[in-house]
N, C-alpha and C positions, 0 to 999 in steps of 0.2 A: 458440759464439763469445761473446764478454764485450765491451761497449761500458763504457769509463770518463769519466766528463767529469772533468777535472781544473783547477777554478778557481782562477787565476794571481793571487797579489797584487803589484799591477804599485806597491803602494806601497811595497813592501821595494827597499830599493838590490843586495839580493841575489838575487831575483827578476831584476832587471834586467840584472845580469851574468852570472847564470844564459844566460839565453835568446839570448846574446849570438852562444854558441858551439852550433851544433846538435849534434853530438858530445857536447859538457857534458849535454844535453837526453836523448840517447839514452843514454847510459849510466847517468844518475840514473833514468829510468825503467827499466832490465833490470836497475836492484837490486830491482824488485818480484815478480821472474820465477826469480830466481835467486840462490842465497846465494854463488856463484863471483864472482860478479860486484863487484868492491869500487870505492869511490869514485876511487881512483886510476889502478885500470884505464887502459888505450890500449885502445879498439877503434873499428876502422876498418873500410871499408864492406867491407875484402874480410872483417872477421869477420862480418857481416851475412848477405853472402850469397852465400859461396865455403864456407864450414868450417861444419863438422856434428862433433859435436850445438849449436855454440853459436851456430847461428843465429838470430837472435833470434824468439821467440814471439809477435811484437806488433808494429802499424803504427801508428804517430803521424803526428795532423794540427794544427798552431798552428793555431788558427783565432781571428782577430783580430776578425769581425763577430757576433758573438755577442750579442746583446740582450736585458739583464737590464732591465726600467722602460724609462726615458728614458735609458738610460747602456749601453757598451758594455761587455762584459765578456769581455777575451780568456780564452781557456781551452783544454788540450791534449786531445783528443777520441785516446784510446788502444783499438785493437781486436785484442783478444789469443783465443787458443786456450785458456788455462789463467788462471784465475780471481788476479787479482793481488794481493798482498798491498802498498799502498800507504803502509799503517805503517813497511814495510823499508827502501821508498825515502825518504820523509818524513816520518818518524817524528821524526830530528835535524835537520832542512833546512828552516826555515821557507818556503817559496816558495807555499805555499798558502794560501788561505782559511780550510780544510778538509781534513780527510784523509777520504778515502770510504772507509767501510767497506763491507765487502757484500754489502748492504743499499739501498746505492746505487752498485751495477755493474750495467748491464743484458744481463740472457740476449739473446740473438739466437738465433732458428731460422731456416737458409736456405730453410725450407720458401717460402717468398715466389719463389726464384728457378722460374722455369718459362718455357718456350716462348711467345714471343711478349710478354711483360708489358713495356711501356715502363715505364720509371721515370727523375725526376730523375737526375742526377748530378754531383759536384764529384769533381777530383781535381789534387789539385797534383801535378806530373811534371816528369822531370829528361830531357827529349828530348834523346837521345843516336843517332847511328850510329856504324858503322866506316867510317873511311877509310886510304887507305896513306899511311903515315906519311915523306912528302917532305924536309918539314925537319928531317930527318934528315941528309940530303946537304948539307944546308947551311948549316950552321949558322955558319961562318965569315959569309958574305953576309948571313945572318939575324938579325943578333948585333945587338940594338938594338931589333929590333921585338918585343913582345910576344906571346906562345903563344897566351894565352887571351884572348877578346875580353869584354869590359867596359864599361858606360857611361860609363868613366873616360878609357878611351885608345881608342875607335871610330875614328878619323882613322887612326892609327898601325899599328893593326891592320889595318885595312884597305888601308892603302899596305904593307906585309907582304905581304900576302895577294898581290898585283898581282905584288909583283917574284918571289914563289914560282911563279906562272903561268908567269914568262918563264923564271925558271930551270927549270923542269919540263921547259921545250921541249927540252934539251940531256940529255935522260936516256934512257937505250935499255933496249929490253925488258930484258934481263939484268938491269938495275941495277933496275927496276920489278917484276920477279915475284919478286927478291930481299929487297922491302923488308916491315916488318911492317908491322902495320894497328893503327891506337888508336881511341879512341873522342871524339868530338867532339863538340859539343854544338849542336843545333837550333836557330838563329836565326831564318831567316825563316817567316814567319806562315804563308807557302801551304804548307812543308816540314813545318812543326808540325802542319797538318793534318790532312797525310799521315799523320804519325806516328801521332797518336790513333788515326786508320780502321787503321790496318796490326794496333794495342793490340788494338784491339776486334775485328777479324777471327781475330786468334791466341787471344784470351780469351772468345770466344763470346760478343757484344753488338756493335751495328750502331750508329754513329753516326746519329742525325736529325736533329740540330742541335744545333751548339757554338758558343762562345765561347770566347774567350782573355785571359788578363792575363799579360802577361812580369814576371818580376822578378830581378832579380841582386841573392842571397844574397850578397852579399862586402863586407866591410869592413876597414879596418887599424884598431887599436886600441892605445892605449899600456898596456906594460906600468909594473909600478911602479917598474922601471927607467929610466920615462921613452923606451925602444924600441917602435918600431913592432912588433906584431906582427900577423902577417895571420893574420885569423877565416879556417877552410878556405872556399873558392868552389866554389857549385853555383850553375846557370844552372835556373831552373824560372817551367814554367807552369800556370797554374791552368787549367784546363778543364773549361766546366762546360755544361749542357746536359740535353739526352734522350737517352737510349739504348735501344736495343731488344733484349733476351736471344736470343738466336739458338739457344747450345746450353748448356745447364744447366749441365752437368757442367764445363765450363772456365772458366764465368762464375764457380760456387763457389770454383775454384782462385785466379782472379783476386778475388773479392772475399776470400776468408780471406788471400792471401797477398802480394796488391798488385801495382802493373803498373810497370813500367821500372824503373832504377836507381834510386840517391839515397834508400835507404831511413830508414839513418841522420841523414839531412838532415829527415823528416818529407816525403818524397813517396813515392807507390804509393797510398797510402789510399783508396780507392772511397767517398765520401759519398752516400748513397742514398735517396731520395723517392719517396712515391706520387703521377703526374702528380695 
């Protein structure tokens, strides 16, 4: 495995609408991995992590606390399988400081991972379950409240939410084992939890103690049409803590290949310290 730091110059104006769009982010970094790959490209998270071979070979993390001196230096911490060529991606694209040759990518051996080793860890995650998809039936009645919940319209969403309760009540098994199932996103704190432990129990590592910071990825943005256009929304939490290795072989899986959805977004990433 290959760990890249990649130092952001946050004083280009292009830089700055770079990073604007996580999508923009992920696909400027798989031109380092792959000559298919072109700057115009669409790929979307079901190319990520539905279709093979062009899964991507790499997990990105923004990491915004980054401490160069007395000054902060954000930077994109990239952990790939196959050694990347950062000229392909940044070669024509000024958004760096620096282009790392490599000479400055660092090898990783998971020899470290083994039974029983606590270590650090950060991870930003896109806590998601399935649920059956209700408003579905009613979309008529529903027409007005928003789908997705947001620190923009919580009131709104939440009164939704209430009258989908009462309308649920009026739906018979038939119509219930009939409906799909989507995937939702993990709001409350005790729920997020959960999640982490349920992560760590399927990826062989024990939580010991965590913390949490929520953030909502979403913004509208004017095009230079002077048009709103909405940046994609992902709901993600940082998680960070101790963890305890439980079984090697799945912890490897999870740390080469990252835990939950949102990969394309910059979540999965396992960030890793000796207590």
């Amino acid at each position: 495995m290959y760990l890249s730091q990649l130092k952001l110059d946050l004083r280009n104006r292009v830089t700055q609408n770079w990073l604007r769009n996580p999508y923009n982010i992920h696909r400027r970094l798989w031109m380092a991995f792959s000559d298919d790959i072109k700057e115009n490209d669409t790929i979307t998270e079901d190319d990520t992590e539905k279709k093979e071979p062009k899964s991507a070979p790499f997990l990105y993390h923004f990491d915004t606390n980054s401490a160069v001196g007395n000054s902060i230096s954000p930077r994109i911490l990239v952990f790939s399988t196959q050694v990347p060529n950062w000229s392909n991606a940044f070669g024509e694209f000024s958004v760096l400081e620096e282009i790392p040759d490599k000479n400055h990518i660092k090898r990783i051996s998971p020899e470290f991972i083994q039974t029983g080793i606590t270590l650090r860890f950060l991870v930003k995650a896109n806590p998601t379950k399935k649920v059956k998809d209700y408003r579905s039936l009613f979309k008529e009645e529903l027409k007005g409240y928003p789908v997705d919940r947001d620190y923009s319209n919580q009131k709104l969403y939440l009164k939704g939410k209430e009258k989908l309760e009462e309308l649920k009540k009026g739906i018979t098994k038939e119509q219930r084992e009939k409906l799909k199932s989507k995937k939702v996103g993990v709001y409350k704190e005790a729920d997020q939890l959960e999640w982490i432990s349920k992560r760590g129990l399927e990826n062989g590592f024990k939580i010991l103690n965590v913390s949490i910071e929520t953030k909502e990825d979403a913004r509208a943005v004017k095009t230079k049409q002077g048009e709103n256009h909405e940046i994609p929304k992902i709901h993600s939490v940082t998680f960070s803590g101790i963890l305890k290795i439980t079984e090697p072989e799945k912890f490897k899986t999870a740390y080469t290949k990252g835990i939950g959805p949102g990969k394309a977004f910059g979540c999965g990433m396992l960030l890793l310290a000796r207590v």
